[in-house]
C-alpha positions as CSV (number, residue, x, y, z in Angstrom):
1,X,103.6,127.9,128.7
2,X,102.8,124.2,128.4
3,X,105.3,122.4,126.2
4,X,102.7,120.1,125.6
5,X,100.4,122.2,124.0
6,X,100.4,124.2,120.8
7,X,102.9,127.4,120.8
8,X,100.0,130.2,120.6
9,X,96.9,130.8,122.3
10,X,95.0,130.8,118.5
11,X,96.5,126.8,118.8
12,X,98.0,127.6,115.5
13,X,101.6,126.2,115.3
14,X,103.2,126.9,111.6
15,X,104.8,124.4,109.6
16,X,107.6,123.7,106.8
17,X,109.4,121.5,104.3
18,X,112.0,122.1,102.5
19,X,114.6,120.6,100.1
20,X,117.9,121.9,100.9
21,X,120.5,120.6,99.5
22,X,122.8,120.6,102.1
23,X,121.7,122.0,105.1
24,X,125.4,122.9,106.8
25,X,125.8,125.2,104.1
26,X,122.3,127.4,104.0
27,X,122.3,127.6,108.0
28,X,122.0,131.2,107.6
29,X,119.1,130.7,105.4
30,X,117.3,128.1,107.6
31,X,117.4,130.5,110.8
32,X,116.1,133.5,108.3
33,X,113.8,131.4,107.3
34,X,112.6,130.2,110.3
35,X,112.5,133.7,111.8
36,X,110.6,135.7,108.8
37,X,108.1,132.6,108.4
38,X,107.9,132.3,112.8
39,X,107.8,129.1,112.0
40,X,107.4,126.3,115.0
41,X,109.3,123.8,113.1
42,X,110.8,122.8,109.6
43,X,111.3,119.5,108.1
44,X,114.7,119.2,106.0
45,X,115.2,116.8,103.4
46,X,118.8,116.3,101.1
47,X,120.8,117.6,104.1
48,X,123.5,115.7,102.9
49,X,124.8,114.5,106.6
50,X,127.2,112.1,106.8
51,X,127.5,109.7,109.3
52,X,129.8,109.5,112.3
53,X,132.1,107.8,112.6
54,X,132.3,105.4,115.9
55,X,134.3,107.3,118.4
56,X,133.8,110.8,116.7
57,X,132.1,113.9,117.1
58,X,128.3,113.7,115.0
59,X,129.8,117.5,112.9
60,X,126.5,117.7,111.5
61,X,124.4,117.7,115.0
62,X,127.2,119.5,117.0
63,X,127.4,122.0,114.0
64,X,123.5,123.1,114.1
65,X,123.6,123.1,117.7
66,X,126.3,125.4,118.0
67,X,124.8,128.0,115.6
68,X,121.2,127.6,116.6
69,X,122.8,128.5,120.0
70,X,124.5,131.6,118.7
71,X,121.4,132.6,116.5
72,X,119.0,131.9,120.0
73,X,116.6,129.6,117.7
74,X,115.7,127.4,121.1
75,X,115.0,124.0,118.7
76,X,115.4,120.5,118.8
77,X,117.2,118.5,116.2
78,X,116.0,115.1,114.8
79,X,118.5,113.8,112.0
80,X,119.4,110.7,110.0
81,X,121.5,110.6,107.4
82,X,121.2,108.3,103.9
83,X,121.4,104.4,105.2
84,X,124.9,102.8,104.2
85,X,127.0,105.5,104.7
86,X,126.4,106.9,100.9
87,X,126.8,109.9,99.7
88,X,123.9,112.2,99.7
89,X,120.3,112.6,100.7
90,X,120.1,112.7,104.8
91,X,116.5,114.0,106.5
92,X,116.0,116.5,109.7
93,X,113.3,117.9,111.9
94,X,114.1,121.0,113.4
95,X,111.5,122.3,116.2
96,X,110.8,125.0,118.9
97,X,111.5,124.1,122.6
98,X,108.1,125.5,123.1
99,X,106.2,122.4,121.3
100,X,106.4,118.7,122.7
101,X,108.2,116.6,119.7
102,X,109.5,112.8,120.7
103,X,111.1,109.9,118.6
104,X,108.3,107.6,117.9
105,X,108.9,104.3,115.8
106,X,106.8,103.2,113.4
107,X,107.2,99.5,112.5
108,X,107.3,98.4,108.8
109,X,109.8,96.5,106.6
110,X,112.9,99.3,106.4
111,X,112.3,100.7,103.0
112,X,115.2,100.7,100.4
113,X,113.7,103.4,98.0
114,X,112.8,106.1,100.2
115,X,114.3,107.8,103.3
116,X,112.0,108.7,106.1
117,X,112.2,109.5,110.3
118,X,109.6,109.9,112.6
119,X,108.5,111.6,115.5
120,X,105.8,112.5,117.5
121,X,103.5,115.9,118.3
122,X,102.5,116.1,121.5
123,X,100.2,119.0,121.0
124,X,96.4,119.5,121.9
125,X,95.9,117.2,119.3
126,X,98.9,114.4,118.9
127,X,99.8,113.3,116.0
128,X,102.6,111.6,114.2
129,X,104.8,112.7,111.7
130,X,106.5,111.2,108.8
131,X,109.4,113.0,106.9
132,X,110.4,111.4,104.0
133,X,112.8,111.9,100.9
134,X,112.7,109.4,97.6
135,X,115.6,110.3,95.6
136,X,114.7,110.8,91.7
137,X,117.5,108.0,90.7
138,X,115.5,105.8,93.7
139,X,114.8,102.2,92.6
140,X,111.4,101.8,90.3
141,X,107.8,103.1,91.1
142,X,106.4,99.7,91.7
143,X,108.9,98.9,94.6
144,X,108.0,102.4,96.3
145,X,104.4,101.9,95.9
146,X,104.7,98.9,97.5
147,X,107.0,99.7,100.6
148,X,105.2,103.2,100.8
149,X,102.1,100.7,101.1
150,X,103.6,98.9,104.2
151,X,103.9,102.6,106.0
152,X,100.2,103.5,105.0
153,X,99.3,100.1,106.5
154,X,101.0,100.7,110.0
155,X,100.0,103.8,110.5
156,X,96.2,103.0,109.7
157,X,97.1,100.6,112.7
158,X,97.8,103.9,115.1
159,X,95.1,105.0,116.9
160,X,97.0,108.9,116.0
161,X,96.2,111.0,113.0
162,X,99.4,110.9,110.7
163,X,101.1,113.3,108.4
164,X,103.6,112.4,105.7
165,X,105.8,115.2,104.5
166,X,109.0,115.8,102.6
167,X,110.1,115.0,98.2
168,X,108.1,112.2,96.9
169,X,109.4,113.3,93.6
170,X,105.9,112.5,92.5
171,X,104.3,115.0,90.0
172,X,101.8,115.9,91.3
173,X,101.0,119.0,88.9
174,X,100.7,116.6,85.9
175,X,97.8,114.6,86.6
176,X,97.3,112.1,83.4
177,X,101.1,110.9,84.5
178,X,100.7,107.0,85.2
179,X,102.9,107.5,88.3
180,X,100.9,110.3,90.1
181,X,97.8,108.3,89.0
182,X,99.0,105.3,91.1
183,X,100.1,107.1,94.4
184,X,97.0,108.9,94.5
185,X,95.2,105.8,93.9
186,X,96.9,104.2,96.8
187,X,96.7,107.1,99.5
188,X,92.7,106.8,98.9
189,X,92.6,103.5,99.3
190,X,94.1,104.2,103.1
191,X,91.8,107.3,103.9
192,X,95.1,109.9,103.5
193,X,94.6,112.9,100.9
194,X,97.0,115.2,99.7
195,X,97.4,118.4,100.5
196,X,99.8,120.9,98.9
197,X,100.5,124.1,97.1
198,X,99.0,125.6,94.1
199,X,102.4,126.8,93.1
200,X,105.2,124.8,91.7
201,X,107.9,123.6,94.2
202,X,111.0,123.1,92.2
203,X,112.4,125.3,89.5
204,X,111.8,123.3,86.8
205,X,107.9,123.7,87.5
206,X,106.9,120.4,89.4
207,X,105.1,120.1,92.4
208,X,107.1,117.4,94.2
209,X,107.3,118.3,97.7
210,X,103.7,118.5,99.7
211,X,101.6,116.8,102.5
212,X,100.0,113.1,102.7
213,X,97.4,113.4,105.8
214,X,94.9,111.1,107.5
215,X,91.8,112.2,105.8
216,X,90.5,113.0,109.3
217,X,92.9,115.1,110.2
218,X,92.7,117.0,107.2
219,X,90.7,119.8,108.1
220,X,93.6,121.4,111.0
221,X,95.5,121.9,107.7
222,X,95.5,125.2,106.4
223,X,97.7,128.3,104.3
224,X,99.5,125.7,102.2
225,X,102.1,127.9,99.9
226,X,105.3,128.0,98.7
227,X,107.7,130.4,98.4
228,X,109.6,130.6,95.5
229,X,111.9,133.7,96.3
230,X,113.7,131.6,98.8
231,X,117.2,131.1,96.2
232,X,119.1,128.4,97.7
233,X,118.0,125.0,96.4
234,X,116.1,123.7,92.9
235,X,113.2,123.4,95.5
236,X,111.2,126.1,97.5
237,X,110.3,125.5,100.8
238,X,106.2,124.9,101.6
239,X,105.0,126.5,104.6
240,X,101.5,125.2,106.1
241,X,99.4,125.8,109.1
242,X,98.5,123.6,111.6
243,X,95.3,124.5,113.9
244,X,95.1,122.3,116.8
245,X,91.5,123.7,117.8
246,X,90.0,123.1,114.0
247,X,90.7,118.7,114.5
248,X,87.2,117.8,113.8
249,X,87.7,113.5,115.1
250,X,86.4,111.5,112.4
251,X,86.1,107.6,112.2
252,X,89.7,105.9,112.3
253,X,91.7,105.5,108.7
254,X,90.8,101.8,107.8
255,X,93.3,98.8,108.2
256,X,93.7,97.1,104.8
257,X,96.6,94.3,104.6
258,X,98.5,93.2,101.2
259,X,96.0,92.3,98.3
């Protein structure tokens, strides 16, 4: 099979993010994970990597290579962990062999109140992908709004579709909150919608972690739920579908600069 298509003649490739609050230590529930869901590939936020040191072995990406090796998981790892060497935090893509996934920069100001990476599907449909984590003790809304705004702004410039996914620590289950409010008002203004589950995704019954999607893209998206079984982590992971063949091309997300 093609590595540049999608993973299933159906062109159905399934999707997940999860919180995990350190991600050496729930290995074993990654791969279980990953196995029971057959999942193509699983965006990690809170992994909690620290970074090498110059001269020394990366533990964290030696570590998951050597058990994805003796689980046979066949995936790529993309990791960073927090800026500045703190404590903490840390983002990862894990993917299939079987799917096409490259580092792609996206070029904004470097943001100080959120963590992200970003990579790019080269499926029947490309897109790119954003996976980002904003710490609940980040700096205040109005500095996120604006530096999420710069990323909504350069990605509008692509001339790919674009998915955002990870903890916003936005609450999105209570909707007279003045924050949510905001960041919804915002993603509209840049044609992206959200799409997420109808259950809550941390134990204390908030819906934090989701998808942010070119509105044009929205309609590939599909079985968005959570699983809140999965013990672990205050968060559950959300699973999704992604159906390459469903893509219905729509005008371009609209360019808008700083008011």
């Amino acid at each position: 099979m093609s590595s540049s298509t999608c993973s299933d003649s159906s062109g159905i490739i399934k999707g997940c993010l999860w919180n995990v609050r350190s991600a050496l230590s729930k290995m074993s529930l990654i791969s279980q994970l990953i196995h029971d869901e057959n999942l193509e590939f699983i965006f990690l936020s809170e992994t909690w990597q620290l970074p090498s040191l110059v001269g020394k072995m990366d533990v964290f990406t030696s570590s998951f290579i050597d058990f994805s090796g003796a689980e046979s998981l066949r995936v790529k790892l993309f990791a960073k962990p927090r800026p500045g060497g703190r404590r903490g935090g840390g983002v990862a893509l894990l993917c299939k062999r079987s799917i096409s996934v490259v580092n792609y920069s996206v070029k904004f100001p470097a943001p100080s109140t959120f963590e992200f990476l970003s990579v790019k599907f080269c499926l029947e449909v490309s897109f790119v992908f954003i996976g980002v984590y904003r710490s609940p003790t980040s700096t205040s809304f109005s500095k996120f709004m604006c530096e999420l705004r710069f990323l909504l702004i350069s990605l509008c410039a692509l001339s790919l579709p674009s998915v955002i996914g990870g903890d916003f620590n936005v609450r999105l289950n209570v909707s007279d909150d003045r924050n949510t409010r905001a960041f919804l008002r915002l993603l509209s203004e840049y044609n992206f919608v959200v799409l997420r589950p109808e259950s809550y995704t941390h134990r204390l019954g908030n819906v934090l972690d989701f998808l942010v999607v070119s509105a044009s893209f929205s309609s590939a998206f599909s079985s968005i739920s959570c699983d809140t079984s999965v013990e672990g982590s205050d968060h559950f992971p959300v699973m999704f579908d992604l159906n390459c063949d469903h893509f219905q091309s729509s005008p371009e997300n609209t360019v808008k600069g700083l008011n």
